[in-house]
N, C-alpha and C positions, 0 to 999 in steps of 0.2 A: 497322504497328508493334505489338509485345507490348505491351497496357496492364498485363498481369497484375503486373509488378513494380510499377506507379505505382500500382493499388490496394493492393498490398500496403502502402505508406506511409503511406497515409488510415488504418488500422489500428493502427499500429506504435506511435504512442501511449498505446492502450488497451493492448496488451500489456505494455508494459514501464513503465507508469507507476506501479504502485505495487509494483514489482519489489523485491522486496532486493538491488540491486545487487553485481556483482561489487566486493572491496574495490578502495580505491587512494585518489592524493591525499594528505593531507594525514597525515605517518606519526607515530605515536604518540611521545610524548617519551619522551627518555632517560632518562639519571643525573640523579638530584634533581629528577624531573619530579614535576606535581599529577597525584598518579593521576584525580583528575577530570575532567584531560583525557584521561588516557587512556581513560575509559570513554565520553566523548562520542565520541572519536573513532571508537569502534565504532557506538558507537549512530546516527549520523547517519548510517550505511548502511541503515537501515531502512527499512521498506516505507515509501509516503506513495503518498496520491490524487494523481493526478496528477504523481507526484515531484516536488510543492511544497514537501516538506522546514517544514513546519508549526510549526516547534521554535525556542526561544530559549533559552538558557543563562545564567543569573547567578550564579556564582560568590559562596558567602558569605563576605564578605568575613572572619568572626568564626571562623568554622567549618573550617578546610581540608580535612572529609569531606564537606561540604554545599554542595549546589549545587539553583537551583529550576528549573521547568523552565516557560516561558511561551509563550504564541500567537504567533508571528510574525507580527500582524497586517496585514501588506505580504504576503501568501504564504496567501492564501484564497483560496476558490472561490466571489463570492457567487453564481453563476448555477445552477452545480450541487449546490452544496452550502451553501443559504442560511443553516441553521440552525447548519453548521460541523460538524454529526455526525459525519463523515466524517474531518475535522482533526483532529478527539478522537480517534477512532479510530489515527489517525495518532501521534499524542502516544502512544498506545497500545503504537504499533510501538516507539517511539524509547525508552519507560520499562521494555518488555520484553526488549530485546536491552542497554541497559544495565544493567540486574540480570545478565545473562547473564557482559557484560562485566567488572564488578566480581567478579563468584563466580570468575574465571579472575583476577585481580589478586588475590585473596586476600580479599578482603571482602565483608560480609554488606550485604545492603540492604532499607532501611525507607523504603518508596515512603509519602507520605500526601500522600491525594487532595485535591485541593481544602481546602486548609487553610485558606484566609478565606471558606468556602462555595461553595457550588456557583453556577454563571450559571444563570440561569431559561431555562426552555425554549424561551422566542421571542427569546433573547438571539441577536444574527446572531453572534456572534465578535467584532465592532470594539470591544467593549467587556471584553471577558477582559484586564484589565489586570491582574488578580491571578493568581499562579501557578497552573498548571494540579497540577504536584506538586511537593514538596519530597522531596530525594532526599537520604536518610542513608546512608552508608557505616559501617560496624563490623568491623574486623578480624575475620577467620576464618579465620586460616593452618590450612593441612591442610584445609577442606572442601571436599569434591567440587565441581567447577565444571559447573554444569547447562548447558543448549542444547545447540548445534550452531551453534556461531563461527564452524565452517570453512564451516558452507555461506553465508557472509556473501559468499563469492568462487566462487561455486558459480552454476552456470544461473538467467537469467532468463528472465521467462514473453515469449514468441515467439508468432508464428502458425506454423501448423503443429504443435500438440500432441499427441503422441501418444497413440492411446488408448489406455485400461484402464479396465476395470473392476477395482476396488480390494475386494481383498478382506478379508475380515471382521476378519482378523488385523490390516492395515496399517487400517483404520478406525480399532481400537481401539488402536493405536501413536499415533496420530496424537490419539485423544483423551485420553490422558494427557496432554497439555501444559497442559488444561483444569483449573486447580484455583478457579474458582470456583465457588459453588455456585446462584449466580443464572445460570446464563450454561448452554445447551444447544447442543449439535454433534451434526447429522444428516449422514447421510451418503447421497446417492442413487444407484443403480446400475442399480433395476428401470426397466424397459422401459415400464410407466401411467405410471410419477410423471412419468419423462422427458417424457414426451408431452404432461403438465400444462404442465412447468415451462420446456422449453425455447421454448416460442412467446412466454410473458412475458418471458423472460430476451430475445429477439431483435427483438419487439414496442419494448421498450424502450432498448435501444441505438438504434435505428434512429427511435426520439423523439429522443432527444438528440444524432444526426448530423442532424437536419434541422430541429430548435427552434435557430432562429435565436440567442438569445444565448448558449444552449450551445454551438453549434459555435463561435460566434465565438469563445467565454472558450478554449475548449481550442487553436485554431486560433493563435491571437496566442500562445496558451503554446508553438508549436511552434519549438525549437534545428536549426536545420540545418544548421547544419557547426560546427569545432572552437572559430570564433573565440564564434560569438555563444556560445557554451557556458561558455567561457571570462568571457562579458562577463555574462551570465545563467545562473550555474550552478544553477538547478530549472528547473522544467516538463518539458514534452516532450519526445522528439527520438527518431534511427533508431538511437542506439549499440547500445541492449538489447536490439532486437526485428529487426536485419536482420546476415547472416550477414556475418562480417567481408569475406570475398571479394568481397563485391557493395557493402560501405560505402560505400567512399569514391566510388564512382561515383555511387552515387544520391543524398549530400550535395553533391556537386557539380551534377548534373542538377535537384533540387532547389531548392538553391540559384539557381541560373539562370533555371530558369521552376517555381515553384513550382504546385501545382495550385490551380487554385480555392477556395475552401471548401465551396463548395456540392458540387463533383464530389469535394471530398476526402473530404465526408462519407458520401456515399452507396456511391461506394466500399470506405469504409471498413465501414458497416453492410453490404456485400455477403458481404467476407471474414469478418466478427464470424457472419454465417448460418452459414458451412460452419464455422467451428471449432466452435459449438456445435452443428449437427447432428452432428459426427462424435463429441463429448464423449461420455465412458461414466461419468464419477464426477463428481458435484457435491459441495459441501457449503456445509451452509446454518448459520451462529452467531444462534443466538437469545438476546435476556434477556427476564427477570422486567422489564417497562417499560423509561423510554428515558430514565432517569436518564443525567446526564452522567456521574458515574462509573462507570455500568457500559455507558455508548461508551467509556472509556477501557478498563478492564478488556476489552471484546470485543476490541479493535484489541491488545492481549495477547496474548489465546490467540490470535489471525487470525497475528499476526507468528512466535509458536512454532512453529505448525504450517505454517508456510510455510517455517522452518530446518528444519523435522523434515524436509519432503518434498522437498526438495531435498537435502538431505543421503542421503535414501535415492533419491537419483536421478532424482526426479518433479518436476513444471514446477506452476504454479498461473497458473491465468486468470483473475482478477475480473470476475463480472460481476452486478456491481450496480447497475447501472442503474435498476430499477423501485423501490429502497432510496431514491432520490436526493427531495428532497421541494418539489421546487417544483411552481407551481401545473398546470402542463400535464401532470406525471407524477402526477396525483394519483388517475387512474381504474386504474391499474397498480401502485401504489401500494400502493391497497386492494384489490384483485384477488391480488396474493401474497401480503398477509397472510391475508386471509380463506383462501386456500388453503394455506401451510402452516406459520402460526402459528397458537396457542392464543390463547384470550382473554387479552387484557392482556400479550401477550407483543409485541417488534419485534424482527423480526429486521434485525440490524446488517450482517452479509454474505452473497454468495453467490459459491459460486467451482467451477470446471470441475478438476481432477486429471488430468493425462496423464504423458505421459514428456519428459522432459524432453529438447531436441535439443544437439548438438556447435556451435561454431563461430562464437557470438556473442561481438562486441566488449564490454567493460567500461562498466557505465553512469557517470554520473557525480553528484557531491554537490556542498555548499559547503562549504570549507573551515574547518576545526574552529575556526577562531580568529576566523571569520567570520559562528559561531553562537553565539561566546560575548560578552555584553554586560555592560558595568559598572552 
């Protein structure tokens, strides 16, 4: 029997889990709707880890341009992501494509961060009961509407990514979405750095397919067919990462005898080798320290330049694995900073740039009224 499809599943997660999903779902109100649903309802297409969709909504009830924006604290990763960096990040995705959202409905927006203080740095997440940001809205008929909306419905990151090396031009396209000034975007092409960067980058996936309660946390997140999707709509599954032709078969094959975790994992670290030996463009987001608002800010520009490059036709592969900061990823850890951050600097992402392929199914969200809370 071909095992090559049943490894490609082991994978499929990692591809498309913190995808900007094609749109769908839950469709924007009409006549005399709160434009602040309408701006969630884009924003909750945004990237997320694990497409745990990280995000809660409160509606002010005093303000009808104001809404806050809080931790989903049911919807963490404490195995992979103990400290929640990642989640911020994520918040990141969701405050930068609703800016995006609101500039095409006509209004300006005043993101403020951490408005009752920032969480301490060994805070896990379970305790972020205070809003992550308070989001103002201000009319601005007639100003240009920034992003790339459309690529909201545009290619998800797949195995099989096409190469390219990215050149100097599309580099510096892609860094214009950057406008903070604490915050640096490298971009890698040459052939030494490669040779640095890709054995850490595959070192470390292949810790976290075979550390027992990371595979488990990711494995239990795994959707395999339409219902449990339906009954759990975040975490994992094959919608964004396996070619519509072949879907439904192997949600059903799946379904039926699922693979182990143990063979799903390694598996999975087999096909993460060859996408990254065959990678010609990384890019790595650095800040000034590891304030929580500037993982929020990072997970900003990470979500822009992931509409940027799908919009121009390009696919993005996360892999950040050696980012992740529990205790067994701790010698890999320090190993990619020491090699390509500055002192006092952490970097927040690393990501693969290819071409993006035809023919994947639509991923999927929670429904907009099912992220908003009173």
């Amino acid at each position: 029997m071909n095992t090559r499809p049943l490894s490609i599943l082991a994978l499929s997660f990692v591809l498309g889990a913190c995808a900007a999903a094609p749109r769908g779902g839950t469709p924007a109100p009409g006549a005399g709707r709160d434009v602040r649903l309408a701006v969630v309802d884009q924003a909750r297409w945004s990237m997320s880890a694990h497409n745990m969709q990280p995000w809660e909504v409160v509606l002010d009830p005093d303000d009808s341009l104001a809404f806050r924006v809080h931790i989903a604290g049911v919807r963490l990763l404490p195995q992979a992501d103990p400290p929640s960096r990642q989640t911020l990040m994520s918040i990141g995705g969701f405050l930068a494509v609703a800016e995006d959202a609101a500039a095409a409905e006509g209004y300006r927006t005043r993101i403020d961060l951490f408005p009752e203080g920032e969480p301490a740095a060994d805070d896990l997440g379970k305790g972020f009961t205070a809003p992550v940001a308070v989001v103002h809205l201000q009319p601005a008929p007639g100003s240009p509407a920034p992003g790339n909306l459309d690529a909201l419905g545009g290619a998800t990151v797949k195995a099989g990514l096409g190469q390219l090396a990215l050149a100097a031009r599309q580099q510096a396209d892609l860094r214009q979405v950057n406008s903070f000034p604490g915050i640096a975007v490298d971009f890698f092409t040459d052939e030494q750095t490669l040779a640095r960067l890709k054995p850490l980058l595959k070192e470390a996936f292949r810790l976290e397919m075979t550390h027992l309660p990371t595979l488990e946390e990711s494995y239990t997140l795994m959707r395999r067919n339409a219902r449990q999707i339906a009954r759990t709509p975040w975490g994992l599954s094959y919608r964004s990462s396996f070619p519509r032709k072949s879907l439904g078969a192997i949600q059903f094959f799946e379904t039926l005898f699922p693979m182990k975790p143990a063979k799903w994992g390694l598996a999975g670290a087999d096909i993460f080798d060859r996408e990254i030996d065959s990678a010609r463009t990384f890019v790595l987001i650095r800040t000034s320290g590891n304030r929580r608002a500037a993982q929020v800010e990072a997970g900003m520009v990470f979500q822009r330049m992931w509409l940027r490059a799908v919009h121009d036709g390009l696919a993005v592969l996360p892999a950040s694995q050696p980012l992740q900061e529990y205790p067994a990823m701790a010698e890999l850890y320090r190993s990619i900073h020491e090699g390509f951050a500055g002192a006092g600097e952490t970097i927040q992402m690393i990501a693969a740039i290819g071409v993006a392929s035809p023919g994947f199914a639509a991923g999927f969200r929670i429904p907009t009224d099912g992220l908003v809370r009173p």
